[in-house]
C-alpha positions in Angstrom: -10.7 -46.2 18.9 -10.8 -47.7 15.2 -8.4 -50.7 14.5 -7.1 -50.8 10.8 -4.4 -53.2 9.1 -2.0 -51.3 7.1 1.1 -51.9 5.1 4.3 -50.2 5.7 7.4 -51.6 3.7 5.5 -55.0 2.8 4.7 -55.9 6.3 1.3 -55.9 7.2 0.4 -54.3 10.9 -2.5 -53.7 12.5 -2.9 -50.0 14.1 -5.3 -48.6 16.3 -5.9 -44.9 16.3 -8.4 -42.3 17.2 -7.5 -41.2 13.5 -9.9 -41.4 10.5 -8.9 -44.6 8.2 -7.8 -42.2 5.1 -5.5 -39.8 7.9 -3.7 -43.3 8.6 -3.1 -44.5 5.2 -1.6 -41.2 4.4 0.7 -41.7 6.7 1.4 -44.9 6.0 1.9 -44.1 2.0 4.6 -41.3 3.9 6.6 -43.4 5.8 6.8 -45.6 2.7 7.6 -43.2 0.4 10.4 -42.0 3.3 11.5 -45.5 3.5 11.8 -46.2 -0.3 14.1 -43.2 -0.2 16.4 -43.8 2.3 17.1 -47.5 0.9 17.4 -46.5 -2.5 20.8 -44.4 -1.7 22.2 -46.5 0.3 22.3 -50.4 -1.1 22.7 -52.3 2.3 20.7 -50.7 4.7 18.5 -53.1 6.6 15.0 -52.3 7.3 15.7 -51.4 11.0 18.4 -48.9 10.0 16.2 -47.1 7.4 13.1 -47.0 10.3 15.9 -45.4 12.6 16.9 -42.8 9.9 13.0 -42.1 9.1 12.8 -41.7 13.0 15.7 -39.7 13.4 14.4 -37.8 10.4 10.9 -37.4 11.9 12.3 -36.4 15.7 14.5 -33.9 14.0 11.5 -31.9 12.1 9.4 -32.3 15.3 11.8 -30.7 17.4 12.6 -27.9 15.1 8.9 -27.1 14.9 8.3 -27.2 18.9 10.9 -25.0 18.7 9.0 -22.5 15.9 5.8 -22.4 17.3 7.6 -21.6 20.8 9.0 -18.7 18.8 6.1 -17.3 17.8 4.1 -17.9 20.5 6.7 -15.5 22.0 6.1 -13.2 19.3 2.4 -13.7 19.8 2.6 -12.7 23.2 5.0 -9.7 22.5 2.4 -8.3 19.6 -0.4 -8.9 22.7 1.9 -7.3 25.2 2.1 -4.1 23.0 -1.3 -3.8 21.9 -2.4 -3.8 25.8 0.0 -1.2 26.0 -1.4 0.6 23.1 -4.7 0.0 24.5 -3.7 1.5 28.4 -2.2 4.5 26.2 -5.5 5.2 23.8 -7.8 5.4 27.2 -5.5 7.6 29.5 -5.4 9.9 26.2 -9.6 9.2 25.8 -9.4 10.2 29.7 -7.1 13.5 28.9 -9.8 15.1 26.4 -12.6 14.3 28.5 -11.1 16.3 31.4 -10.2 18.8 28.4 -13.8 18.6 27.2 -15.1 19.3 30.4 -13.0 22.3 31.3 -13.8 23.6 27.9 -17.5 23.7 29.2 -16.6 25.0 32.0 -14.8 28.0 31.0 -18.0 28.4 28.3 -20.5 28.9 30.9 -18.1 31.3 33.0 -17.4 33.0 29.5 -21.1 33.0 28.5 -22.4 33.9 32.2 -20.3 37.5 31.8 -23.0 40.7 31.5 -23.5 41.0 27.7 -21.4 44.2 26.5 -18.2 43.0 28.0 -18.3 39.7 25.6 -19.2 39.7 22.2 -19.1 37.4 19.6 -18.4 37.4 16.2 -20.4 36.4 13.2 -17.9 33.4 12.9 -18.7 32.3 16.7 -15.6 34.2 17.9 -15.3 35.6 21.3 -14.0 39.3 21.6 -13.8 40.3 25.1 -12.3 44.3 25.5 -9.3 45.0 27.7 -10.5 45.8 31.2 -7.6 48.2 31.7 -7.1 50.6 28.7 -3.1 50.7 28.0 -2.1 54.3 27.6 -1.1 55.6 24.2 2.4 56.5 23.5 2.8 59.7 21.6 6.2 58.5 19.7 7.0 61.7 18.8 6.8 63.7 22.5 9.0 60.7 23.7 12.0 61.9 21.0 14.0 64.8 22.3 13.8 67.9 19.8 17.7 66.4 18.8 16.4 63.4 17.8 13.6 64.1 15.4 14.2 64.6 12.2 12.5 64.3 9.3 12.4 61.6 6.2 13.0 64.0 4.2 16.1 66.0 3.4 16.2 69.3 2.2 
């Protein structure tokens, strides 16, 4: 603890702090300056009254910045609440492809594990793998009835 004798309003005081000497004097040259200012604009205001309007002054800014770092602490905690969220999201998604990756690899080998003329691939890296049952071809025309073919072209 440091002891230092400061002047506030022409009184002398002595105050002891855990502050540095220059962090106490700044305060001091504040709550003059504060002072000054609130006696100034009003003519008969006693030095008791102006230290309870500096106090009142003081309490009031205090209070209303409690009450803005409350608010964004909330805020804080909301933005942290959302990225763990974001965070769960990203690794069930990271999970998703793995089990996607792996099934890829899975069907691969069953793919690549076929005899060789039922799979072949292209020169791009493309699979073609033939139609085990042949569909049978339509003749178009001995589907029509005699009636209904006709011909493109009229004579």
């Amino acid at each position: 603890m440091n002891t230092y004798r400061i002047k506030i309003f022409n009184r002398e005081l002595n105050i002891t702090t855990d502050e540095t000497l220059e962090y106490t004097r700044a305060l001091a040259d504040r709550l003059n300056a504060k002072l000054s200012e609130i006696t100034s604009g009003i003519g008969n205001l006693t030095l008791n009254d102006a230290a309870v309007l500096v106090s009142l002054d003081c309490l009031d800014k205090a209070v209303k910045s409690e009450e803005s770092a409350k608010n964004i602490r909330q805020q804080i905690k909301e933005y942290a609440d959302d990225a763990s969220a974001a965070r769960q999201q990203v690794l069930e998604k990271e999970n998703e492809i793995a089990k996607l990756t792996s099934r890829i690899k899975e069907l691969e080998e069953k793919l690549s594990a076929r005899p060789a003329q039922t799979a072949q691939k292209s020169a791009s890296g493309t699979v073609f793998v033939p139609r085990h049952k042949e569909e049978p071809k339509q003749n178009f025309n001995s589907q029509r009835s005699a009636n209904e073919q006709t011909s493109f072209f009229k004579k």
